[in-house]
N, C-alpha and C positions, 0 to 999 in steps of 0.2 A: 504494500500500500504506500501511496504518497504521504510524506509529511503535512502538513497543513502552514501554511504559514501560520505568524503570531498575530495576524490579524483576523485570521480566522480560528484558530484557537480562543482567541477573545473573545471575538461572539458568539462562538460555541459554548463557551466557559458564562458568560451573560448568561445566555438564553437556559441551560442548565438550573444556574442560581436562582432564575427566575420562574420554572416550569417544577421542578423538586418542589417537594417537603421535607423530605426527611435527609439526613447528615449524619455521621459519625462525626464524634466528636470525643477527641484525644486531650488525655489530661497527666500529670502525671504526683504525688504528693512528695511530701520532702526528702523521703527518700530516697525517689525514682521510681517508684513503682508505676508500671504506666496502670493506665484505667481508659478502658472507652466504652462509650454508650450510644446508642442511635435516641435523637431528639428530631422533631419538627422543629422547621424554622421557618424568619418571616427574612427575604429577602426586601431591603429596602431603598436599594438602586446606592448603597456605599457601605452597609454594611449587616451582618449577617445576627439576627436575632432569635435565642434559645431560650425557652424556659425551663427551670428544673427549680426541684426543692432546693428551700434555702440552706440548708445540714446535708445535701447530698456530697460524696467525694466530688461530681465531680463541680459544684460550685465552689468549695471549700477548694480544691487545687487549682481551680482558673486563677478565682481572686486571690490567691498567694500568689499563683507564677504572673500574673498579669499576664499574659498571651497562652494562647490558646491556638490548636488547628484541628480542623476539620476534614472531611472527604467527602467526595461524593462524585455522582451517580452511581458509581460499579468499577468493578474492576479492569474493562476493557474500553472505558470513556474516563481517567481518572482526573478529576479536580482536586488538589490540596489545598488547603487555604492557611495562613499563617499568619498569626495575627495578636493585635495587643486586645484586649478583654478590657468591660469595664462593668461592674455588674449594678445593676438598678431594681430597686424595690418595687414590688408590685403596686403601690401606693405611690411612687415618683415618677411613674410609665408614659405618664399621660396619651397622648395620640397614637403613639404606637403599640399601646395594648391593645385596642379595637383590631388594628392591622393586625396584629399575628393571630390574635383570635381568629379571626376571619382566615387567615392564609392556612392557617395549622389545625383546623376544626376546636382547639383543647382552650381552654380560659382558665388560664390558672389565677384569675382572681377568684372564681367560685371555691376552688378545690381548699378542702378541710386545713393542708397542712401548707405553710408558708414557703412561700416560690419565688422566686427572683429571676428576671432577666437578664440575660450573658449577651451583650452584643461585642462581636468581633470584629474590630476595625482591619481589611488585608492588610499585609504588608509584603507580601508574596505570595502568588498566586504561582502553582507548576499545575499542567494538562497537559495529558499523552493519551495517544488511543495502543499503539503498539510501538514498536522498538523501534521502528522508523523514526521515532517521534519523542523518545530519549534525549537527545540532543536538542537544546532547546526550547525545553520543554519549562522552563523559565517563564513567565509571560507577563509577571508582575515581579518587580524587584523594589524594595524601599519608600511602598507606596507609589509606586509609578509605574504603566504599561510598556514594555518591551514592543516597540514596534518592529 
């Protein structure tokens, strides 16, 4: 297969972000232990928003490490995302809590036990479909698009 150029990785890698719900999301605690878990998210055209319990690992290892990375769709379309974390109270959400509701079916403002949202600012973005596509596969570096 052909490589894709990074401008079409890009929009491929958009339209992904924007078409998904769901994401791994990779954490790791102070020792290193990694931890992942699949979450809904709310893409918001800059950055990528999760909810989970406020006592879960993996809220409790974002907000220490401050960044955080993700995956998605699958193994043979892979998007990684890398990125700084910042986490917000279900109670300081405002307009973008509606959004994820809406995008991710789940509202964890209803849910019994207290939740907080993880949004991930990129700072690196890699997509590859196959080995063709290894090199390069860079497509966001330091908050800025790789054309």
């Amino acid at each position: 297969m052909t490589a894709r150029t990074a401008a079409q990785r890009r929009a491929d890698s958009l339209d992904a972000l924007r078409s998904h719900r769901d994401v791994w999301v990779a954490s790791a605690d102070e020792a290193g232990a990694a931890y992942m878990i699949p979450l809904s998210y709310l893409w918001d055209g800059e950055r990528l928003i999760v909810a989970t319990p406020e006592r879960s690992k993996t809220a409790r290892n974002l907000k220490r490490a401050g960044s955080g990375r993700v995956a998605l769709p699958s193994t043979d379309d892979v998007v990684i995302i890398d990125g700084t974390v910042d986490v917000v109270s279900v109670a300081d959400a405002g307009a973008f809590a509606d959004a994820h509701a809406a995008a991710t079916g789940f509202d964890p403002r209803h849910e019994p036990e207290t939740y907080v949202y993880i949004r991930l600012t990129p700072s690196r973005i890699q997509a590859w479909r196959d080995v063709a596509e290894l090199r390069g596969r860079t497509i966001m570096r330091d908050r800025r698009w790789i054309e």
